[in-house]
N, C-alpha and C positions, 0 to 999 in steps of 0.2 A: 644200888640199893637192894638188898635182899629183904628177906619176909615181909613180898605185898601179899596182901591179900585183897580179896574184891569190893573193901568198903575205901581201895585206897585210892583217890583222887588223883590226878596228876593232868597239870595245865600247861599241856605243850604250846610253845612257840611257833614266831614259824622259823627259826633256824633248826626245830625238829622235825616240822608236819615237813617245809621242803624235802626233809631227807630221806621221804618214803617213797618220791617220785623222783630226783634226779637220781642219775648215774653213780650208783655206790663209789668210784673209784674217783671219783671227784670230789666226794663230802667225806671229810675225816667223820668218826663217829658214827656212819652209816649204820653199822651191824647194830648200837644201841639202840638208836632212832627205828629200826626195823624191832628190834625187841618190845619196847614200847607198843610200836602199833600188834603186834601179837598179842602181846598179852590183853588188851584191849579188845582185838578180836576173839580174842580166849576168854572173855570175862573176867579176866584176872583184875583188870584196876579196870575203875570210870577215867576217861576223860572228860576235858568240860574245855570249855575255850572262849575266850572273849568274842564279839560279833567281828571287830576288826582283823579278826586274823583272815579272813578272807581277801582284803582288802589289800593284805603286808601282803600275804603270798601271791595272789592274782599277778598283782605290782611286778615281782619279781619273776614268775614265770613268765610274765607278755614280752620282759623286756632281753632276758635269757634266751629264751626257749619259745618266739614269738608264735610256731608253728603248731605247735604242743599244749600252749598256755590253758585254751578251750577246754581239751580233753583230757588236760591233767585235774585240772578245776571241776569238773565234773567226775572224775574219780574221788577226789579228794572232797567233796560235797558228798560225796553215795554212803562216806560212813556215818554219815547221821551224827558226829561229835554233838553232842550237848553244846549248844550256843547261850551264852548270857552276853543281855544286851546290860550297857551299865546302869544299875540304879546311884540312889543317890549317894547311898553306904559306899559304892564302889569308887566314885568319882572322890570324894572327899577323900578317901585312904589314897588315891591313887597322888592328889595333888599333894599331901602330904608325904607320900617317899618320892615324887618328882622333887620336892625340897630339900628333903632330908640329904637326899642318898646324888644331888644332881642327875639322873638317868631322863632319861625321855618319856612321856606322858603315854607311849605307847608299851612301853617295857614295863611303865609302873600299873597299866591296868590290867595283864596278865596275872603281875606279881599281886594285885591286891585282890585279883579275881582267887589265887589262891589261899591267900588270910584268911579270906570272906566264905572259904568254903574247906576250911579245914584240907588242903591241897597241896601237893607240891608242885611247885613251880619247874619244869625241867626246860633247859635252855643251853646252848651253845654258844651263848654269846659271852665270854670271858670277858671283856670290859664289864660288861654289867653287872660280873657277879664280883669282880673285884669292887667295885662301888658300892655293893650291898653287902660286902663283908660275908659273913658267917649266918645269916637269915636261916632257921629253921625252916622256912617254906621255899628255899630257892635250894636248886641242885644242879650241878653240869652234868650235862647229857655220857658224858665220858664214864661217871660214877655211878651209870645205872645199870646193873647186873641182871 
């Protein structure tokens, strides 16, 4: 995706946020997944992120990388992303493309945390996005330039 500018939102996953702390040669997409967080760092776009992404990725690093898990999580907490805990606007959107689209209640509150805030959804998870078709607010991580 070219021409961000810094009013542009983007609500990483965690098949993104993982990709800033595992082993580039192991995560396909790594170099975007590292662009992202630059640009971030650079002021170039807001992040924002749902409360449970902590939660997804903890999960995974403890059970990966059991040695690591601690210190990764504490990197990955130090950037201060914009946390939204869900209201009620969020949950209803989110139980509603849980329906629509069958995805997981976990995928659809990302996705709706980005409707809800004029956002793009970036994500690595291709089952998901073949599910949600062609969504304006969702984007694979492969497509971000």
């Amino acid at each position: 995706m070219t021409g961000m500018g810094t009013n542009t939102k983007i609500v990483p996953d965690a098949s993104v946020i993982l990709k800033w702390v595992l082993p580039a040669e192991r995560e396909p997409y790594s170099q975007q997944a590292y662009s992202i967080s630059q640009a971030f760092y650079d002021n170039e776009i807001e992040l924002i992120v749902p409360s449970l992404w902590v939660y997804e990725v903890a999960n995974i690093l403890t059970l990966k990388y059991p040695e690591y898990a601690s210190a990764l999580m504490i990197l990955l907490t130090n950037l201060n992303i914009p946390v939204f805990h869900p209201g009620v606007r969020q949950v209803e959107l989110a139980t509603r493309l849980v329906a629509r689209h069958s995805i997981t209640f976990y995928d659809a509150s990302y996705h709706a945390l980005a409707i809800t805030n004029d956002a793009i959804f970036v994500t690595a998870d291709e089952k998901f996005l073949l599910k949600v078709e062609s969504d304006e607010h969702c984007q694979h991580l492969r497509d971000w330039a």
